[in-house]
VOSE-913098 format. One line per 4 residues: their letters; for each residue z, x negated, y of C-alpha. Coordinates in steps of 0.2 Angstrom, whole numbers. Each point is the difference from the previous one (the first is absolute). Example, Ala and Ser with C-alpha at 12.3 -4.5 7.8 and 13.67 -1.06 7.14 Angstrom:
AS) 39 -62 -22; -3 -6 17
This chain:
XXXX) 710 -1040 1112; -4 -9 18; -16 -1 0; -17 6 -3
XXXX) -6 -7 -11; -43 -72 -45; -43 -52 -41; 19 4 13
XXXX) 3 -16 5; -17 -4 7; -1 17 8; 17 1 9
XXXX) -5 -11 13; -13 14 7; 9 15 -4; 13 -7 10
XXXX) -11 -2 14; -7 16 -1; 16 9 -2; 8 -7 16
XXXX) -15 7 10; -2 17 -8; 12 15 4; 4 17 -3
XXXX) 5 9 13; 9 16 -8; 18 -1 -7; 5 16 -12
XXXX) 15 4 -11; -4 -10 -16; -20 -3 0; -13 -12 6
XXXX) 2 -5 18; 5 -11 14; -2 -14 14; -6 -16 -7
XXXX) -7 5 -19; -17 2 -3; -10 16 -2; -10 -11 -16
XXXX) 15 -6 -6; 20 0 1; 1 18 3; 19 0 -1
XXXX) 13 12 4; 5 1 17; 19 -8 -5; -15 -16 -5
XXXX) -8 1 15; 14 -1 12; 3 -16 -8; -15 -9 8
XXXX) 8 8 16; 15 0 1; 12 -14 5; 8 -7 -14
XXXX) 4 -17 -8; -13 -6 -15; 10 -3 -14; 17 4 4
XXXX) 13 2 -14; 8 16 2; 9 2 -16; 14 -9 -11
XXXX) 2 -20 2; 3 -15 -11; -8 6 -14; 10 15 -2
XXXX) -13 14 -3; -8 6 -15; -18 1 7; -10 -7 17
XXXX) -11 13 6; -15 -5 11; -2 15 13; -11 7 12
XXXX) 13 14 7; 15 -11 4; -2 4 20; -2 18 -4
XXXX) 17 7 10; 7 9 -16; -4 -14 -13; 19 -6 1
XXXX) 3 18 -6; -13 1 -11; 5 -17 -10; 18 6 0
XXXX) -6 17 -9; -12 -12 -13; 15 -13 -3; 12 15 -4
XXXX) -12 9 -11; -2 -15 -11; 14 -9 1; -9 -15 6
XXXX) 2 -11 13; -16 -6 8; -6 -14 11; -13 3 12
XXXX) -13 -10 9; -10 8 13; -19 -4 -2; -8 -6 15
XXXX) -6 10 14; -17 -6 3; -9 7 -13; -11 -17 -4
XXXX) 15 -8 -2; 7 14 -11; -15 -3 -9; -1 -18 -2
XXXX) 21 0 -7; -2 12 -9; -16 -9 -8; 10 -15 -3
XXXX) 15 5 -8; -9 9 -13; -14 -13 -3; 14 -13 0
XXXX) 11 8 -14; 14 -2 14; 15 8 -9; 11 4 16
XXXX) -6 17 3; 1 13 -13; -8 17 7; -15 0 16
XXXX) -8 14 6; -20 -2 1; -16 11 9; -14 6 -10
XXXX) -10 -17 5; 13 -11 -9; 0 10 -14; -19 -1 -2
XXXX) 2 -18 2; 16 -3 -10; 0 14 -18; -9 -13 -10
XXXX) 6 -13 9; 14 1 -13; 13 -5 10; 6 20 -2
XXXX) 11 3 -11; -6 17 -11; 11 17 1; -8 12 -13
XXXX) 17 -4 -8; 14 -1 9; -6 10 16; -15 7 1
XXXX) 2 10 -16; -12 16 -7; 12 12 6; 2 -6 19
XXXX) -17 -8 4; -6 19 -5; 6 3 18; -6 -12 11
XXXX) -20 0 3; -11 -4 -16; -15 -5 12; 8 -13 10
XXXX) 10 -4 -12; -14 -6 -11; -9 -6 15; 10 -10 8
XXXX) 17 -5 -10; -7 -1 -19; -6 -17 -7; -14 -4 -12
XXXX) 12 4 -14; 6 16 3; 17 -6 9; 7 9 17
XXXX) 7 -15 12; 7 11 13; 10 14 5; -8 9 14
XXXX) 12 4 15; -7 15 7; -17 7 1; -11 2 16
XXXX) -18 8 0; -16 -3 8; 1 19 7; -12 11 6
XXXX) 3 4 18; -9 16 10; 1 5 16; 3 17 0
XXXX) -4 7 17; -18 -7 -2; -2 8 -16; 9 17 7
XXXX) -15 -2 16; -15 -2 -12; 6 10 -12; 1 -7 -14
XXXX) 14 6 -13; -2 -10 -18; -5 -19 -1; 3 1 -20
XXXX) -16 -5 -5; -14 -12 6; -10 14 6; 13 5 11
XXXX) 5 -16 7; -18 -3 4; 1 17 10; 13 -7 10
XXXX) -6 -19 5; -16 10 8; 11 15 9; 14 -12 5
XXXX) -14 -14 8; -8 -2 15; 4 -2 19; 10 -16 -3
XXXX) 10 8 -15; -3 -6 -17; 3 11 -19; 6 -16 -8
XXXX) 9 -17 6; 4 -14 -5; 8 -19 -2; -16 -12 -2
XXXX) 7 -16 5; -4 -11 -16; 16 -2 -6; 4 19 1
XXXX) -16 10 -4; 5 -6 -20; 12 16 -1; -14 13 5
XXXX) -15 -8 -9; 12 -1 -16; 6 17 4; -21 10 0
XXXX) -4 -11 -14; 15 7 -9; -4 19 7; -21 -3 -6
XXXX) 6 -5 -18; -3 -17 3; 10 -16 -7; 4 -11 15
XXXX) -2 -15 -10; -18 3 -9; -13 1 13; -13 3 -13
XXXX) 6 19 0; -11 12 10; 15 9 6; 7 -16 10
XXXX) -18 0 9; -1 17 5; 17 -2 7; -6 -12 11
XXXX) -15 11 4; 15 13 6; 7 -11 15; -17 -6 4
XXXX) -5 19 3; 14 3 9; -4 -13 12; -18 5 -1
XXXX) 4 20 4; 13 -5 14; 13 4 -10; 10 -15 -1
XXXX) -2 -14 15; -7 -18 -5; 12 -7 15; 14 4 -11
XXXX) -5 -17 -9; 13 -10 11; 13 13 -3; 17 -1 -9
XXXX) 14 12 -1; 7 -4 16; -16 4 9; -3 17 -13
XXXX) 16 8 2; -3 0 18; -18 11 0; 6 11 -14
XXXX) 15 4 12; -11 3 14; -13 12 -10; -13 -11 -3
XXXX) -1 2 -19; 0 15 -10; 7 -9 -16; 6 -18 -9
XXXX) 9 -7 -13; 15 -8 6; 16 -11 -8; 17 8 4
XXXX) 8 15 5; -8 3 19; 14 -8 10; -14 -6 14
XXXX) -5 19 0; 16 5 2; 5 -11 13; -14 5 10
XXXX) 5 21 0; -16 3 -14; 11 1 -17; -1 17 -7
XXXX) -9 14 -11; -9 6 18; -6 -18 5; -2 -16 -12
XXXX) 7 3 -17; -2 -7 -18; -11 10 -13; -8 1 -17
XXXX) -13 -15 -3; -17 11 -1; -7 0 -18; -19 -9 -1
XXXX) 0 -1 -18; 11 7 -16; 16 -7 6; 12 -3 16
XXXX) 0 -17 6; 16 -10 8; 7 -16 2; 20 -4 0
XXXX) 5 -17 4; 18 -9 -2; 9 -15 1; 9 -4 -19
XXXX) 16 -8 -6; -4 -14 -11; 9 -11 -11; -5 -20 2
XXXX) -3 -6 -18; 10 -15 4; 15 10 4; 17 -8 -7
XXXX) 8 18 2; -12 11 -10; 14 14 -8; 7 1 19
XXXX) -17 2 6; -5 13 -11; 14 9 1; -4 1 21
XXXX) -17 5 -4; 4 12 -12; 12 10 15; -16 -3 12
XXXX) -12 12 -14; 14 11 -2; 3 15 9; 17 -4 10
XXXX) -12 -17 5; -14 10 5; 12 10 11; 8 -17 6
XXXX) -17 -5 7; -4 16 8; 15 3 7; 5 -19 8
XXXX) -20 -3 4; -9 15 1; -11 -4 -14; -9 16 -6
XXXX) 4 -1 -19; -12 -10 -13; 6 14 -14; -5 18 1
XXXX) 14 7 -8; 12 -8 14; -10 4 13; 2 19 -5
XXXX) 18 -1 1; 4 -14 13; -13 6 16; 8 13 9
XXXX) -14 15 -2; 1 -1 21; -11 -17 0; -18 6 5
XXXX) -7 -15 -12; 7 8 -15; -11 11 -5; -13 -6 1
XXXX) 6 -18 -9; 3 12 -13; -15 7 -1; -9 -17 -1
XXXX) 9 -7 -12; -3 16 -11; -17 4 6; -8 -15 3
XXXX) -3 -16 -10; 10 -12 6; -5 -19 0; 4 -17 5
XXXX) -12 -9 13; -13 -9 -10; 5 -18 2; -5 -16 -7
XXXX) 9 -17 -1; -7 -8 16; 2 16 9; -1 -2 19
XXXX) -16 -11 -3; -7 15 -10; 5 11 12; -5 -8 16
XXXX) -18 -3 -8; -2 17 -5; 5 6 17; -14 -12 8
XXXX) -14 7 -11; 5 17 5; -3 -2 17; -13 -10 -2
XXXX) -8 17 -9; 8 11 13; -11 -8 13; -16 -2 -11
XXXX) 1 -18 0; -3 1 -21; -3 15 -11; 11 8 -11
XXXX) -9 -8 -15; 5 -17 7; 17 8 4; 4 4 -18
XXXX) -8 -16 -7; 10 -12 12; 16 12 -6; -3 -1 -17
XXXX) -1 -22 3; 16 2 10; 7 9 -15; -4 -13 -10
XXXX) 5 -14 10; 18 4 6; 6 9 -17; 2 -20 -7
């Protein structure tokens, strides 16, 4: 491998907006990261990300000509240096021959095609790749063809995650629309050598982790940091409620509040600065690195520490999620293969979609993309017991719940909302009464 390691026609026009001026900042082998998708939203792998960066031509064919294909496949990876290879290895494993159509760099664009030919019943493209945000938007959209049958079977979806799955890629009738690519979690992330100076040894439990914010704070230095830019903070509200025994999307529930309470306390007891309001990844990534944090939850696989010399068991590494209630809480996201319902090519495109759930598929990704694979059981066997992130990706998906983002169909409207009213709450503008009541509304509102 070379390299270290998103009511939907209405809405597209603002999460396209939102999406071209929202970033992270973190590339990874095979998880959430990278230069120009949001922290909210489009947390792609960093093979998706470098396509908002890198220097390609929208749309370019790539593949057979003149009708001469068995399938179009509409792809974010197509810049990717080893996607040659990697469409070589697909089209000898299936026998098929297969056109491709690079999706546009600009991720508002990508959006707004992508949108189109789905909503349009255009028939020329057979296979896309989509975020969690599209998904959200599009799985009842019915403009996704179904796989319980044909791909997504009882004996292969066991391996992938049941969580997101459900979350993010099940419809209202039970159908998965997508095969996941790779899988990438919201990690926890500690610094070790402040935990080593305060002493501190165990941050299993919330009594623990509460320990450390107070030892690891103060002069400047902070226990906890975070993304609170509008359009980022989503991940880390989404992630307490989750780790209190909330439900993200019923604001009703008591546990959701006293979540709330938590980061207000935080900023309250100097544990976690208000500043950090304006911050994205790319400004996080940078304190963490410079020993200003003691702990975050981060996308990816710690390339920024890495580059920076502060990668390692001694100094900034992944751990457990602590436990605050009767279960381990994590998020995964991916982007998914999915078949357009209007697809003239449907028995070569399931047959495509079938290799990319497979195991020899799974490898394919990995290997050509770095992608950190979607099922367990290949992950075991295809990540070499040298990468540092696999152990504990194993542990999470064994030991933790995992889950998809909680999303709703107008999802960067719903997002960047519930980011205002959070920092609105942070800096005691409103209480956190009138914080759970305007969420419940908002709820309500963008889940149409």
């Amino acid at each position: 491998m070379k390299k270290k390691l998103i009511s939907v026609l209405l809405s597209a026009a603002l999460v396209c907006s939102v999406l071209a001026g929202c970033g992270k900042s973190d590339s990874n082998s095979g998880s959430s990261a990278a230069a120009d998708e949001s922290g909210a939203a489009d947390a792609g792998s960093d093979g998706a990300a470098a396509q908002d960066t890198a220097p390609a031509e929208a749309e370019a064919d790539t593949g057979s000509k003149d009708g001469e294909y068995d399938l179009t496949l509409y792809t974010i990876n197509s810049t990717d240096e080893d996607f040659n290879d990697w469409l070589a290895n697909v089209e000898g494993a299936t026998g098929l021959k297969i056109n491709v159509i690079a999706a546009p760099t600009d991720s508002d664009t990508r959006q707004q095609k992508i949108t189109t030919i789905l909503s349009t019943g255009d028939a020329s493209v057979d296979i896309l790749e989509i975020n969690d945000e599209m998904s959200a938007s599009f799985k009842n959209s019915g403009w996704l063809e179904g796989l319980n049958d044909t791909v997504m079977t009882e004996d292969i979806r066991g391996e992938f995650p049941q969580g997101y799955m459900a979350d993010m890629i099940t419809d209202r009738d039970g159908q998965i629309i997508g095969v996941p690519g790779y899988s990438g979690y919201l990690a926890f992330w500690v610094n070790q050598e402040i935990m080593d100076e305060v002493g501190i040894t165990s941050l299993d439990t919330k009594e623990d982790y509460m320990k450390y914010l107070e030892a690891a704070s103060g002069n400047g230095r902070y226990g906890y940091g975070g993304s609170w830019e509008k359009t980022y903070v989503f991940n880390e509200i989404a992630q307490f409620v989750n780790m209190f025994g909330g439900d993200y999307l019923d604001w009703t529930n008591p546990a959701n509040k006293e979540a709330l309470e938590f980061f207000h306390e935080m900023v309250e007891k100097g544990y976690t600065p208000i500043d950090q309001i304006a911050d994205k990844y790319e400004q996080m990534n940078p304190k963490f690195n410079d020993g200003k944090y003691g702990s975050l939850f981060m996308w990816g696989l710690g390339t920024d520490y890495d580059k920076a010399g502060m990668l390692g068991e001694d100094k900034i590494h992944m751990a457990m999620v602590p436990q605050f209630t009767d279960r381990k809480y994590i998020f995964t996201d991916s982007w998914s293969y999915v078949l357009n319902t209007a697809s003239e090519h449907k028995d070569a495109a399931i047959k495509f979609l079938q290799y990319m759930a497979s195991e020899e598929g799974m490898k394919a990704n990995y290997e050509a993309f770095d992608r950190y694979p979607a099922r367990k059981d290949v992950a075991e066997k295809v990540v070499p017991d040298t990468d540092p992130a696999k152990e504990m990706y194993s542990r999470y998906a064994n030991e933790c719940v995992v889950k998809g983002r909680p999303m709703l169909p107008q999802t960067m409207e719903f997002i960047s909302a519930m980011g205002t009213i959070f920092q609105s709450y942070m800096k005691d503008e409103i209480t956190v009464d009138d914080f759970c009541a305007k969420a419940q509304e908002y709820v309500e509102t963008y889940n149409k």
